[in-house]
Steps between C-alpha positions, in 0.01 A plus 500: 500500500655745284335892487652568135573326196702511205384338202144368364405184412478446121116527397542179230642306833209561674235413237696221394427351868200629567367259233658170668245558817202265637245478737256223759340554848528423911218683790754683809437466832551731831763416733710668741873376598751359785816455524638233273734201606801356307486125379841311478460429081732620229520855442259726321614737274302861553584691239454969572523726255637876534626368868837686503354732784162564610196317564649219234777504738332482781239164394877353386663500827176350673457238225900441496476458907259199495741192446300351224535750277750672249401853393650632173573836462400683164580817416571735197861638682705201581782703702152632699384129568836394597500731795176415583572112472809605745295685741249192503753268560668693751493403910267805558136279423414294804585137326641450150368633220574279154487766283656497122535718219308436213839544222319640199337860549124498508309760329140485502545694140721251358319211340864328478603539854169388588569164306854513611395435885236260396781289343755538777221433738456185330865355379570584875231366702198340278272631698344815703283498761421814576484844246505810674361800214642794704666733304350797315541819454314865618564844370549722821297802458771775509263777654525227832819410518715717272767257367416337223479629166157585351300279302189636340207254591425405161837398478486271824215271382647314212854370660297496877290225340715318250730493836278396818217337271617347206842437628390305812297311269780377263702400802220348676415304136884415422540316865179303471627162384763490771244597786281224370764260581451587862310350752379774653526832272430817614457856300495825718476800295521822743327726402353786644174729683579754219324208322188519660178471288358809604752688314294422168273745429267303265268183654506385175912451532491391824225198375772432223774492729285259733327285266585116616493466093790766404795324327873603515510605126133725608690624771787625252233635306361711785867653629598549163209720480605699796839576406288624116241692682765656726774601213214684301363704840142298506590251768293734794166525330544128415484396894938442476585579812811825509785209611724235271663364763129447687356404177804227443434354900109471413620284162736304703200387705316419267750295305499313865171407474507397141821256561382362755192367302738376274752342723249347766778274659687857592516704770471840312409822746589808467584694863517909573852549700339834640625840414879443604829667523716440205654728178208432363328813713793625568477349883202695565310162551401433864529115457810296561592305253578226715125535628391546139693146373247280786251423333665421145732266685186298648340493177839319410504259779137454614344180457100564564176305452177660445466555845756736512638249763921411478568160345689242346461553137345153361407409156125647396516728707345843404754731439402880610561743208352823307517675808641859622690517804531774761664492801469110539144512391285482206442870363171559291624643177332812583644541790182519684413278763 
């Protein structure tokens, strides 16, 4: 997870793809977890992004550790993901870790690096089991922490969402047809409590956001209109809530939702690490990342039935997806229990 960026993603890119998107439908159901056992079958392939260091790190080395799995690295600094791979690899985790480096740079910004890893994904392996959506970025709020550069919020909406929204999206979209090709294929988009429903201001939002019926191109429509309300000052007395990077989270859960309607023989969640100690808060989180990576890792690995009960995953069985995770348990998008 990266707490600056460089460069935007070219507006024409993004409309271009935000065209190519679809829709369908599948009803979630409430489970909790337990700790998930290794089957002797060929590798999977997990695939995190933004897992040079932090939380993406951390849901790499568990994944890497089980001995049915590969996890591949991606990461916009290649130098920064070869340490990490090192580290990973290294005699300090309690049993190997097969770790690798994905060996393109991957920049949620880039619509070519994006394809790039799709392709090298697939020439390489044919296949991936197992998408991790983890990387993002935050704008640290200088007054707190008093070491990054200030960005004016109206300037942190557009590039916040065309990152963490529309960028997750692309990826998720670009390494569709090689997760289809899976057996058992898995989407965990982390997202985030700063995602909670209640920060919308407006029940008539919140019943858009919600509706069983919104599509990924109404969806586009709706964060679009965020990032427009928010760049000409009106975003407040429109029920926005005062947070892009909150605002991005709540989109990422509902693009959840909506794919895994669409994708009903996917395990698609999306999971809340907890508030945790990386760069992106400047290490004021009081989560470890290690902690934080738990319940990503058995959304990974878990094979459940509607009863929530551990199983053998068979043919027709119903797969568990749409859901938010929190500590190794369904979270109510509100965050209310």
């Amino acid at each position: 997870i990266h707490s600056s960026l460089s460069h935007r993603l070219h507006s024409s890119e993004m409309m271009a793809f935000i065209n190519l998107l679809q829709l369908g439908l599948i009803i979630p159901t409430t489970l909790s977890f337990s700790t998930p056992q290794s089957s002797p079958t060929q590798k999977k392939i997990a695939l995190i992004t933004g897992a040079n260091k932090g939380v993406g790190k951390e849901i790499a080395r568990r994944i890497g550790t089980e001995p049915d799995f590969t996890a591949v690295i991606a990461c916009r600094d290649l130098e920064l993901g070869r340490f990490a791979v090192e580290e990973l690899q290294s005699g300090d985790n309690e049993s190997e870790c097969d770790a690798i480096l994905l060996p393109v740079p991957f920049d949620l910004t880039d619509s070519s690096s994006i394809s790039d890893a799709a392709k090298y994904i697939e020439e390489k392996y044919g296949v991936l089991d197992v998408l991790v959506n983890n990387a993002a970025v935050c704008f640290n709020d200088p007054t707190l922490y008093g070491k990054v550069d200030h960005t004016p919020f109206q300037d942190q909406a557009d590039i916040t969402i065309k990152t963490n929204f529309y960028g997750t999206l692309e990826c998720t979209q670009s390494f569709l047809p090689m997760l289809n090709k899976s057996a058992s294929p898995r989407i965990i988009n982390v997202a985030s409590a700063a995602g909670r429903l209640t920060i919308l201001r407006s029940q008539e939002l919140v019943d858009k956001f919600t509706s069983d019926q919104l599509t990924t191109s109404e969806l586009c429509k709706l964060m679009n209109q965020f990032v427009m309300d928010v760049e000409d000052g009106t975003h407040a007395e429109k029920g926005w809530p005062n947070t892009c990077y909150g605002m991005s989270k709540l989109g990422i859960i509902a693009l959840t939702r909506i794919l895994a309607r669409e994708h009903p023989g996917m395990m698609i969640n999306s999971v809340d690490p907890g508030y945790c100690k990386t760069d992106q808060n400047n290490n004021q989180g009081v989560v470890d990342p290690m902690d934080g990576a738990y319940t990503p890792y058995l959304l990974a690995l878990m094979e459940v039935d509607d009863s929530g009960e551990e199983v053998e995953e068979e043919e027709g069985s119903e797969v568990i997806s749409g859901l938010h995770f929190y500590e190794e348990q369904e979270m109510p998008w509100s965050y209310q229990q």
